[in-house]
N, C-alpha and C positions, 0 to 999 in steps of 0.2 A: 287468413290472409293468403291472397294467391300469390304464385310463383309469378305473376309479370307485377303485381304489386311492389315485391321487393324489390326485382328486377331493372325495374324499367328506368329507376331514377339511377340508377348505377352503369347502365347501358348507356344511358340518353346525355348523362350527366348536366340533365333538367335543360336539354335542349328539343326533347318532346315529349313531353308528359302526359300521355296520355290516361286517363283516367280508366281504372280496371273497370274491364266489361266483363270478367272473368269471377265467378261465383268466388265466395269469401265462404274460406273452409269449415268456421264454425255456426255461417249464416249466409246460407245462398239464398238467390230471389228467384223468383218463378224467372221461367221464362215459354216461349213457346216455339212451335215448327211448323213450316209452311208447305206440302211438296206441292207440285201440280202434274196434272196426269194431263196429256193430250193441250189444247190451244183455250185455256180458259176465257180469253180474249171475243174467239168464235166457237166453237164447240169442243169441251173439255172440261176441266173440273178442278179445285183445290181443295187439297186435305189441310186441316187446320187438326194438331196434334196436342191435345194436354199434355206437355211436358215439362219438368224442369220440379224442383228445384235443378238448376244446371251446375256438374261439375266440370270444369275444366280437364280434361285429359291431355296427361306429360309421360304418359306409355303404354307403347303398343308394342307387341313379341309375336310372333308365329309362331308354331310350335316345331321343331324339326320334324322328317321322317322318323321312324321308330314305335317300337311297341308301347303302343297305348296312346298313340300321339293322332290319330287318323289318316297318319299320311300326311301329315303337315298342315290338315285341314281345322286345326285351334288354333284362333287368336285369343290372348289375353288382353287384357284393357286395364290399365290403373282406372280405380274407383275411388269415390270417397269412404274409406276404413276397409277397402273390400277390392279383392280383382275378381273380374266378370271374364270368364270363359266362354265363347263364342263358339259352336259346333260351325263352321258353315258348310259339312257336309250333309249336315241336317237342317239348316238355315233354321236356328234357333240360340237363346242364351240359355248354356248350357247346365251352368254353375257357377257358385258366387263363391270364392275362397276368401277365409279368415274374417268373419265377423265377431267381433270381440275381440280382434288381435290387435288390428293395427292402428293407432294413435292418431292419424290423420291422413289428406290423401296419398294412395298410392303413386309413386314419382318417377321409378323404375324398375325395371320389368329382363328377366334372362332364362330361358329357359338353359335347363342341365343338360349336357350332352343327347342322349337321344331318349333315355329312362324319363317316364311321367315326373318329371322335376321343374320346379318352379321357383327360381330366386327372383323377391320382392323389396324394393326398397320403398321408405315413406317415413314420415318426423312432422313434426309438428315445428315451424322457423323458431331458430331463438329456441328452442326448450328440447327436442329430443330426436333420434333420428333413430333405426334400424333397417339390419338387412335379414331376414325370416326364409326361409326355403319350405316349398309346400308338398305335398304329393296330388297333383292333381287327377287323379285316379279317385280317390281316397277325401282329399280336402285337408289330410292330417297335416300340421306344422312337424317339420321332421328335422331341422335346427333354426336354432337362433344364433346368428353369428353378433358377436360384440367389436364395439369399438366405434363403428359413428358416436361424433356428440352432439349433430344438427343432421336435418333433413338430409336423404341420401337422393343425389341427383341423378347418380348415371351408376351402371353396374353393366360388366364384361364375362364373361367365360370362357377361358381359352379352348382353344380345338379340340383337347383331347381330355377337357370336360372335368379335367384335376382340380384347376384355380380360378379360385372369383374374387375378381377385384370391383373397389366401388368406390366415388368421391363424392363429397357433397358439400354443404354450405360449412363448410372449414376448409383446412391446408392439406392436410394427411391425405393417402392414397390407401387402401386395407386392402391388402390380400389375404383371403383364408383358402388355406386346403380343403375341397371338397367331398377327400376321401374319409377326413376323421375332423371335418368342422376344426379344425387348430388355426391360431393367427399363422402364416408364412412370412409376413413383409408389411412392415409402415413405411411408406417413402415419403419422407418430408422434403419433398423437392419446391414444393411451392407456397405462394405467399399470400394467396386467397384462394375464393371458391375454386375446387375443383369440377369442371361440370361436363369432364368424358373422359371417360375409358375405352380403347379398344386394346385387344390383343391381334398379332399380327396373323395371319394368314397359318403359318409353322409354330408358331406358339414363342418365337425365342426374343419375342418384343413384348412389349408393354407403352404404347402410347397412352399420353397421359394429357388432361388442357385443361387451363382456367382464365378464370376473371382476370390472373395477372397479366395477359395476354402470351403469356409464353408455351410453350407444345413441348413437351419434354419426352423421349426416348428412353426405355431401359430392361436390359437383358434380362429375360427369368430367371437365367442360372446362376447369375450373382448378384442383380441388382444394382447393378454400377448402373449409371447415368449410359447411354449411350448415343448421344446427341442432344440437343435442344434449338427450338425455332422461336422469333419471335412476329409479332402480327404488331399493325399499329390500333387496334381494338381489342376489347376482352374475346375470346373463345369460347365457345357455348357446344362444342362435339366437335367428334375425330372418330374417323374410319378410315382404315386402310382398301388401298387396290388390292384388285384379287388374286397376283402375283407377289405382295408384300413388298415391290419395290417405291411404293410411294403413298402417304398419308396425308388427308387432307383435314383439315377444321373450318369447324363455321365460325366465321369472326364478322363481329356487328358493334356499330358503335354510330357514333354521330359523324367520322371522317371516311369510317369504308365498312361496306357491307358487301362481302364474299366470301368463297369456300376459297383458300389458300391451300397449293400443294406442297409439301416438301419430298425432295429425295430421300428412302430412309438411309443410305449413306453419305447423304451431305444434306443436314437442314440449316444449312448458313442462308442460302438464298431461298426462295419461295415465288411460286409464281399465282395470282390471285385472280379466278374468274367470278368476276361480277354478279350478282343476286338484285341490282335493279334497285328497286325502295322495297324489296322486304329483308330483312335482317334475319338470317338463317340459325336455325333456332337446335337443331339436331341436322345429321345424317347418314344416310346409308349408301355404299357403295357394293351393289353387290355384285357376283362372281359372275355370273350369268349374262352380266348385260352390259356390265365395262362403263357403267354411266353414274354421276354421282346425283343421288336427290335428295333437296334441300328442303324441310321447313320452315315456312319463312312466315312473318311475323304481320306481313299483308294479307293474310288467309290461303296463299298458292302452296303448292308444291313448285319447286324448280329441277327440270332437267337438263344437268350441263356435264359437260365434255371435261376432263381433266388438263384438257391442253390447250380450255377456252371456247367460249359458245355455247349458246343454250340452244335445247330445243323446248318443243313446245312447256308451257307450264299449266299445271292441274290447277283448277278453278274451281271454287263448289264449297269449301267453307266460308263463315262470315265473322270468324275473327282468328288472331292467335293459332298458329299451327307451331304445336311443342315436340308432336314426335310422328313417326316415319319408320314404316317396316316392312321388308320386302318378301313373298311368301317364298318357300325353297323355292321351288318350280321357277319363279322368277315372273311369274305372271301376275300379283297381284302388288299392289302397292295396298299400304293400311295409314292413315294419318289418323291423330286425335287433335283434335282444338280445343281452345276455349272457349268456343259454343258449344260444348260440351256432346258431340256428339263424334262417331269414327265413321271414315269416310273410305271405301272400297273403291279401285281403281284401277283403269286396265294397261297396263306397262306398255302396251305395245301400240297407243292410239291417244293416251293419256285422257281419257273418257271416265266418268262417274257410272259405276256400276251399281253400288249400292248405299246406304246411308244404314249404321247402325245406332241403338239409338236404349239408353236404360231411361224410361219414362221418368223415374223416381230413384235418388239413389236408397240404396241399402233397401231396394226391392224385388221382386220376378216379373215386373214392367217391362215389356219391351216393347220394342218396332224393330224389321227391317223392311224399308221402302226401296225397291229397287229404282233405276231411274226410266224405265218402264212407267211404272206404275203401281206393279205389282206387289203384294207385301205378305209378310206373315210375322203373325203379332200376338204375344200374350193377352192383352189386351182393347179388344175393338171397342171397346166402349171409349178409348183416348181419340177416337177420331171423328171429323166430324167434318161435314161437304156441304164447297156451294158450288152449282154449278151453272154453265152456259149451254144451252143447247143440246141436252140430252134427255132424251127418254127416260132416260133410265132413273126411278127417286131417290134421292140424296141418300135415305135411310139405305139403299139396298145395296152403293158402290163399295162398301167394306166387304159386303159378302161376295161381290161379281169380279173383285181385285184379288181377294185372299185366297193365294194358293202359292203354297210349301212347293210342290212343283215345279213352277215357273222359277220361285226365288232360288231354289238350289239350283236349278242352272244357272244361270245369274252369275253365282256365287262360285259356280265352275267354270267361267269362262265362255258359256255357250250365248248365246242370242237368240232369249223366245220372241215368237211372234209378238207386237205391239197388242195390246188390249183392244179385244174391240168394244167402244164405248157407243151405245145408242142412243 
């Protein structure tokens, strides 16, 4: 069962029911991908992609600076039983962590301070939930923290890499110490799902949001309550500004869909900028760029201003967008959907850079298809061309497109030359 399955009638409250297009975790359906390189119309061509079974992706992480991290150049990706490690300084999938460990798909994703560390949450609805930490370096499982009794939805790490907190399809908030895996803190502030965690910028908050619609505040050093906001819709994520002086949540429902600010010392009132018809599903605000971006449930990204206004919105998936992650650098945005694929982006143009893509779950399948053209891929035999007006025979555009080369730039920010297609 997919996470908008459960969701959506609790969201909508069957005022739009939409029927999941989003793979069913113990039986997904094929599906397929379509890119096109150049003007297929008049001279250009379309890749038609064996892909799927599709799983839905609800996490994406970059990896911080630090040793063993590439320079920030790891993404992780929740999988089905499995997280996929993304080199893109080699534009390739790198490694698969935890096969035989985890229960069902991976749902969220926190990289450890700056050491090759990896906290992963995932559960099966209704029956079982866990948070696991891995060494990515290595692939070893290095704890298992207890205490979920459902599916873990959202997971946090404060600044200085001590404590990890997490909520998911229950009430309870779990803090455990990082330094010796011990519980810290149950906060039972709330009265359904939890579905975000952040910690504040200085570590000395703990923002917390759920389905009850409420946004709750509270100090690390005691754990007293230290504010609470309320939204007139459930809450689906929260991240704070990069000053610490203000937290937003994404709130979605049938009467309002937007990111809502509160002050972190006064969340009595709230000021709430608009999301349009997509229903904001996570988000990230990060340091760098002073801007909040939403995933939203129409397939965009949304980029909007804290004090109201968007700017342009990111285009390019074709369902369900559940998570959102900005690289250090600040240059790259990363989105997962429910069309099962992740989608690279360039923050300062809001342009589709590249398409990540595991052909098969719980395999070494891959694609990334730049939005070029270009691509590099474990397996060429997944693709397959038809084209208008070119020279060049269908059989040989795999090999005239594939180059590791072009896609690492790509994937660095740069801008190769267009393909030239004969």
């Amino acid at each position: 069962m997919s996470f908008r399955d459960i969701i959506a009638p609790v969201l909508l409250a069957g005022l739009l029911l939409v029927p999941s297009l989003a793979p069913a975790q113990d039986s997904p359906v094929p599906s397929g991908l379509v890119f096109t390189v150049g003007d297929p119309a008049a001279k250009g061509a379309e890749c038609h992609v064996a892909f799927g079974p599709a799983v839905a992706i609800s996490a994406v992480a970059f990896s911080p600076p630090g040793p063993g991290q590439a320079d920030g150049k790891t993404l992780a990706v929740g999988g089905y039983q499995e997280v996929l490690l993304w080199d893109l300084s080699r534009a390739k999938l790198a490694k698969r962590l935890g096969a035989g460990v985890f229960t069902g798909r991976v749902t969220s994703l926190a990289f450890v301070g700056e050491g090759p560390q990896l906290a992963a949450g995932d559960g099966v609805p209704g029956r079982s939930g866990a948070v696991r930490v891995f060494d990515t370096n290595t692939g070893a499982l290095l704890r298992f923290l207890p205490g979920p009794t459902d599916t873990v939805r959202c997971l946090a790490v404060s600044p200085d890499g001590k404590l990890l907190a997490a909520g998911g399809a229950y009430k309870e908030v779990h803090v455990w110490s990082l330094v010796d895996a011990r519980p810290v803190r149950t906060i039972e502030g709330h009265d359904d799902w939890v579905t975000g965690v952040a910690f504040s910028p200085d570590g000395s908050l703990l923002a917390t949001v759920s389905m009850d619609k409420s946004l709750q505040l509270w100090k690390t050093d005691t754990w007293d309550r230290a504010g609470r906001g309320s939204s007139p819709e459930p809450m689906h994520g929260v991240a704070f500004d990069p000053g610490g002086r203000s937290v937003a949540a994404a709130v979605g429902g049938p009467t309002e869909r937007a990111v809502r600010v509160w002050g972190t010392n006064y969340t009595r009132n709230s000021r709430a900028v608009a999301t349009g018809g997509g229903m904001p599903l996570a988000l990230v605000w990060p340091a760098k760029l002073n801007r909040i971006y939403a995933a939203c449930s129409d397939g965009t990204l949304r980029n909007l201003a804290a004090s109201g206004g968007a700017g342009a919105s990111f285009h390019g998936h074709t369902d369900w967008v559940y998570a959102v992650a900005v690289s250090p650098d600040g240059k790259l945005l990363a989105s997962g959907s429910a069309d099962g694929t992740v989608r690279l982006w360039n923050v300062a143009d809001g342009k589709l850079l590249a398409t990540l893509v595991q052909l098969a779950p719980r395999t070494d399948r891959w694609l990334i298809m730049t939005a070029q053209g270009y691509l590099a891929t474990s397996s060429p035999d997944a693709l397959t061309w038809k084209t208008k007006g070119l020279a060049t025979p269908s059989e040989k555009l795999t090999e005239t497109l594939r180059s590791d080369a072009a896609v690492c730039k790509v994937l660095a920010g740069d801008k190769p030359e267009s393909p030239k297609l004969d």
